[in-house]
N, C-alpha and C positions, 0 to 999 in steps of 0.2 A: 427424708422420712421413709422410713421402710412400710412397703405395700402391703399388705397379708389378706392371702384369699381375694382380690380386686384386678389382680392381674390377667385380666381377660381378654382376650384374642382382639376385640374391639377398643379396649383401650389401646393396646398393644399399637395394633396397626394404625389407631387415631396419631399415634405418639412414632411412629415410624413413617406416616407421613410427614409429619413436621419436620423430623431428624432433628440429629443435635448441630445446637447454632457450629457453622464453618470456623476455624479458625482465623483468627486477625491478628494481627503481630504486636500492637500494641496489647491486647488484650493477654497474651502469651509472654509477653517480657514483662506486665506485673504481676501477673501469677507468679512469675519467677522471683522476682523479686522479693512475693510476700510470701513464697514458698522459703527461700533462704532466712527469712527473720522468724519463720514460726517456731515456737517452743517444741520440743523433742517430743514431750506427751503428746501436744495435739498433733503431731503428725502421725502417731502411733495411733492415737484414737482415731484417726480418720482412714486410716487403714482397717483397724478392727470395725469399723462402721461401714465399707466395701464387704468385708467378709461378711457380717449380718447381715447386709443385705440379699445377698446371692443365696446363702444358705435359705434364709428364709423365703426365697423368691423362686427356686430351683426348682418346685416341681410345674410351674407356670413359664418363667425360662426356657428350660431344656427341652422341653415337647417343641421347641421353635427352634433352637437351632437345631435337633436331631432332623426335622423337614428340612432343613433349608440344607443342613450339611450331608444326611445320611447314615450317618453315626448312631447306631443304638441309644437309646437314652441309659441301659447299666453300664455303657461304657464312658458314655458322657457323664454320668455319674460319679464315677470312679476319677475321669479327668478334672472334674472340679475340686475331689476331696484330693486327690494329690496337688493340685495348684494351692489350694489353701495353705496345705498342711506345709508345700515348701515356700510359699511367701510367708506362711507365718515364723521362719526361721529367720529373715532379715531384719534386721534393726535397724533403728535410726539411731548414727551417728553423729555423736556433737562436728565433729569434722569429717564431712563426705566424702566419699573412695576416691572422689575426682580431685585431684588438683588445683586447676582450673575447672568448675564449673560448671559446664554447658546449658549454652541460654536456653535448648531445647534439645528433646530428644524427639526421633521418628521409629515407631515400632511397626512392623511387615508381618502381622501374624500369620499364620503356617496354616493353610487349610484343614491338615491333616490331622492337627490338634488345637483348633482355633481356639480354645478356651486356656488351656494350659499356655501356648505361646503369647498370651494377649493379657493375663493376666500376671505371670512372674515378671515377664521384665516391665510390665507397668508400674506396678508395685516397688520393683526395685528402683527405678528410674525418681518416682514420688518421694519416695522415703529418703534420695540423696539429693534432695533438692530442686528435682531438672523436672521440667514441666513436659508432660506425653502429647505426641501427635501422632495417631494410631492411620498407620494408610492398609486397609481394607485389601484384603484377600478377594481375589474377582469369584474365586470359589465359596467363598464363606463369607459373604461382602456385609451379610444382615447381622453378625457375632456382635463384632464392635457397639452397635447402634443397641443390641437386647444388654449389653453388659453398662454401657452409656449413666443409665440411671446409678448405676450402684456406687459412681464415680460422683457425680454431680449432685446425689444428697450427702455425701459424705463429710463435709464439710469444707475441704479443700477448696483454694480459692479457686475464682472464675476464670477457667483458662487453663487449670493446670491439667486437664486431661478434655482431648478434642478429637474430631476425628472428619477427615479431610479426604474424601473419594478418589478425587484425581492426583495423589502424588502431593510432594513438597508443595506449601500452596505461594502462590506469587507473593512477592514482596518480604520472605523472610531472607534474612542477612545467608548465605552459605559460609560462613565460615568455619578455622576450625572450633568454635564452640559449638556446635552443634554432634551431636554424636547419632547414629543410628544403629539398631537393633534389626539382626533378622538370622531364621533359620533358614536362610536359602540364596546367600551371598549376592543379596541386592544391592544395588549400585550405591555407593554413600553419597551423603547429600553434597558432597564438595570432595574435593580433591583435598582441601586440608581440613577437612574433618574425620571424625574416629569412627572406627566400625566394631561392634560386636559381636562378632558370627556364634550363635548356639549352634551348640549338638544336633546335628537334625536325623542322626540313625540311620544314616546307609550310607557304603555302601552295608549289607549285613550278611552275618552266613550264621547258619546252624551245623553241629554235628551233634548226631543221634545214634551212640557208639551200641554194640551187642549187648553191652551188659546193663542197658536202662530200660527204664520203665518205658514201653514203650507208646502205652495208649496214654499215657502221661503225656509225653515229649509232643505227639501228635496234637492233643487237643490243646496245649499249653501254646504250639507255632497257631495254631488257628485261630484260638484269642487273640492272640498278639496283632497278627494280622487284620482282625476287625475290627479291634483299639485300635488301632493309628493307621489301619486298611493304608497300607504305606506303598508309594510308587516305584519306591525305591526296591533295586533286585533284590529277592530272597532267596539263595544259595543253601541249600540243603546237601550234608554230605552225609551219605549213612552205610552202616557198615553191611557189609554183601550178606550175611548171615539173615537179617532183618529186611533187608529192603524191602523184598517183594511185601511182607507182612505189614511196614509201615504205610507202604504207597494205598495199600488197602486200606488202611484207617483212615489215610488221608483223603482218600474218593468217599470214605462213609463220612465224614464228618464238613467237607465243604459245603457238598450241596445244601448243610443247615443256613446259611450266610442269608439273609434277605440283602436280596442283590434289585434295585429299580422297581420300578414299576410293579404288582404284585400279578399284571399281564404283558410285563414286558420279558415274555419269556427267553428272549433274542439273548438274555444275559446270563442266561442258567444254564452254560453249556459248560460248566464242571471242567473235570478232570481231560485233557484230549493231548493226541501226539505230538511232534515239535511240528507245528505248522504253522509260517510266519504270517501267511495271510491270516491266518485268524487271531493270532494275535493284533494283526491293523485293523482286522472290524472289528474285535474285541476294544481296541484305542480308540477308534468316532465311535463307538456306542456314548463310552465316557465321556469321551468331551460332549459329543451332542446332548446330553445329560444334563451337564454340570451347565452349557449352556443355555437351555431348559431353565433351568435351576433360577438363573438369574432372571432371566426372560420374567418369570412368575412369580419372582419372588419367595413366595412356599417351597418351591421346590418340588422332586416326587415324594414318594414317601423312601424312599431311599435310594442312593449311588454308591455302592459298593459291591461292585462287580466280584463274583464270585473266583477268585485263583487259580489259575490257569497251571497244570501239572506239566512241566517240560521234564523227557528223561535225557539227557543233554547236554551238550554246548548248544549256545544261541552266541552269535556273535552282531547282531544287526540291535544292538542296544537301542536306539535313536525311534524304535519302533514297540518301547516300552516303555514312552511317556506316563502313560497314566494307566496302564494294566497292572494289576499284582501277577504277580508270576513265581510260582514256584518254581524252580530248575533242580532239579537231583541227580548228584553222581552217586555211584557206589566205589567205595573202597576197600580192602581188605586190611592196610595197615595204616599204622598212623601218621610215617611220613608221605603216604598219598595223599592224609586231606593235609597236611602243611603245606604241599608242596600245590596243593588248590587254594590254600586257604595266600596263601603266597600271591598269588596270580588276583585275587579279588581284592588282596587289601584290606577288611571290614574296617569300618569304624567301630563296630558290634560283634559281638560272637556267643553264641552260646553253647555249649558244650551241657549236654543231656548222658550221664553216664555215673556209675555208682563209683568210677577206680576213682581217688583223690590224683596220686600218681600220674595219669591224664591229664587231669586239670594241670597242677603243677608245669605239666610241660606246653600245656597251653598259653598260659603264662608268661611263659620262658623263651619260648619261640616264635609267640607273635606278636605283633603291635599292634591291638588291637586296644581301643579305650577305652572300652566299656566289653566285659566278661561275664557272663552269668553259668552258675552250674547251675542246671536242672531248672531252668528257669530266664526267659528273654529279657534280659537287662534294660533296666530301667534308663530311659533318656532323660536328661534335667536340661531346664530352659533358663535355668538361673544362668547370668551371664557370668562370666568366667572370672571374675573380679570378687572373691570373697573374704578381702582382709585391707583395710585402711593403707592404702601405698604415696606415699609422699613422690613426689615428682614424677606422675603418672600425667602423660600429657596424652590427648585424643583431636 
């Protein structure tokens, strides 16, 4: 049954003490089961019945995970309406992408886009038969549990979507029928079981070439950055004409960020020189935060530390767990940023500039799998699987 207007911080938490029941095995192997014999409609309707409820439940939702995770609620926003909009592109197939089967799936959702990772391969997981066991992000551990309800009135049978704190829970079979989902190369639940690895967008790199927009490019990396406030290094290469100019934009527009605590001023130290010690109290601020976060439950009113501007190499990586970090080189030509862009590898790239010509050789010369002009390319969590494969074993 969908909630409206009743979703109040007191139900909420009545209903977050309780939690949702633990999973149990028999309970999970006949979901599966009546998961496999239900009609194609009702599976599709029980999916549009998840989406109505979130839609209509979202502006009581999101104010809870935006505490608990730190994330703006128009960015959380935005994270929903693209989850929707790309689960709503799967179907349910009379004959499921799998093969064989699997008795269960385990999904790892990603702190960093708790809602978008927890929701597509959920959804996609339902819709091909295989029943969800969501193991909680220690960062964003309360998502699962606010998302729980939209699952459990849906009509879907009892079991087919649970969610279990501590890991794979005792007494499920490990074998290879089980398959596991994550953007952060977690350990699969067996040795012969199948793994899913999504996109998880880094490592990444920008180039913000002389002939682009430049307060465009700028403000475009700084959204980006508070949407998915990503841990992952961000590589900025910009061309010698412009630098000084951008680096300017970018000191005026960071300090917008609400970064912690709104007197935890310790985090508000903007733009500053390569200095790795502050990049390590920049890293326990965050963690001590995020553990905070759990500690309370609510959380503060936000954890995303404001971007730290390196003009640079940094080579002591292992010291930028959980910092954002801008690093900027300048270059004059284009085989200086291949020849950087080379050395980083991205899994991302964006290229900010009006010549098409550039792009093209962007293209062309690097391996990058995911491209954006004039714009940070879009990450998808739909798992890699999008066309019925006959002898697809996991």
């Amino acid at each position: 049954m969908i909630i409206k207007n009743r979703f109040t911080d007191e139900i909420e938490d009545a209903y977050l003490d309780y939690g949702s029941p633990p999973p149990e095995w028999q309970t999970v192997q006949n979901a599966a089961e009546s998961l496999r014999s239900m009609p194609t409609d009702q599976l599709q309707s029980s999916a549009k019945s998840v989406f109505d409820y979130i839609r209509q439940n979202m502006d009581a939702i999101l104010p809870r995970i935006s505490r608990t995770t730190g994330k703006p609620m128009r960015y959380l926003r935005l994270e929903v309406d693209r989850s929707l909009s790309e689960t709503g592109k799967i179907v349910v197939m009379d004959e499921p992408m799998f093969h064989d089967i699997p008795q269960y799936s385990v999904v790892y959702p990603n702190y960093q886009d708790p809602v978008s990772s927890l929701i597509v391969p959920s959804i996609f997981f339902l819709l091909n038969r295989v029943p969800v066991i969501v193991v909680p992000d220690r960062y964003a551990f309360l998502v699962p549990s606010l998302i729980y309800k939209a699952f459990a009135s849906s009509g879907l049978p009892s079991g087919s979507f649970s969610i279990s704190n501590g890991g794979i829970p005792e007494g499920f079979p490990s074998t290879r029928y089980a398959v596991s989902y994550s953007t952060d190369a977690m350990p699969e639940a067996a040795p012969g079981s199948g793994t899913l690895h999504a996109d998880r967008g880094g490592p990444s790199m920008a180039v913000v070439w002389k002939d682009a927009d430049v307060d465009f490019a700028a403000q475009n990396l700084v959204d980006s950055v508070i949407e998915r406030h990503s841990i992952f290094l961000r590589s900025i290469v910009v061309h010698d004409e412009i630098f000084e100019y951008f680096v300017n934009r970018l000191k005026d527009l960071l300090p917008s960020i609400v970064a912690g605590d709104p007197e935890d001023l310790s985090t508000q130290l903007g733009p500053c020189a390569s200095d790795i010690d502050l990049i390590r109290s920049l890293n326990m601020i965050a963690e001590a935060r995020r553990a905070r976060s759990i500690i309370y439950s609510k959380g503060p009113q936000g954890n995303i530390i404001t971007p730290t501007i390196i003009n640079g190499e940094i080579t002591d990586m292992d010291d930028m767990v959980y910092t954002p970090v801008y690093i900027l080189h300048h270059a004059s030509s284009m085989e200086e940023v291949f020849e950087l862009v080379s050395k980083v590898g991205p899994e991302a790239l964006a290229l900010y500039s009006s010549d098409s010509m550039l792009f093209r050789m962007v293209l062309s010369r690097t391996s990058a799998k995911y491209i954006g002009l004039n714009s940070y390319p879009e990450i998808s969590y739909k798992p890699p699987i999008s066309i019925p494969r006959r002898g697809l074993y996991l």
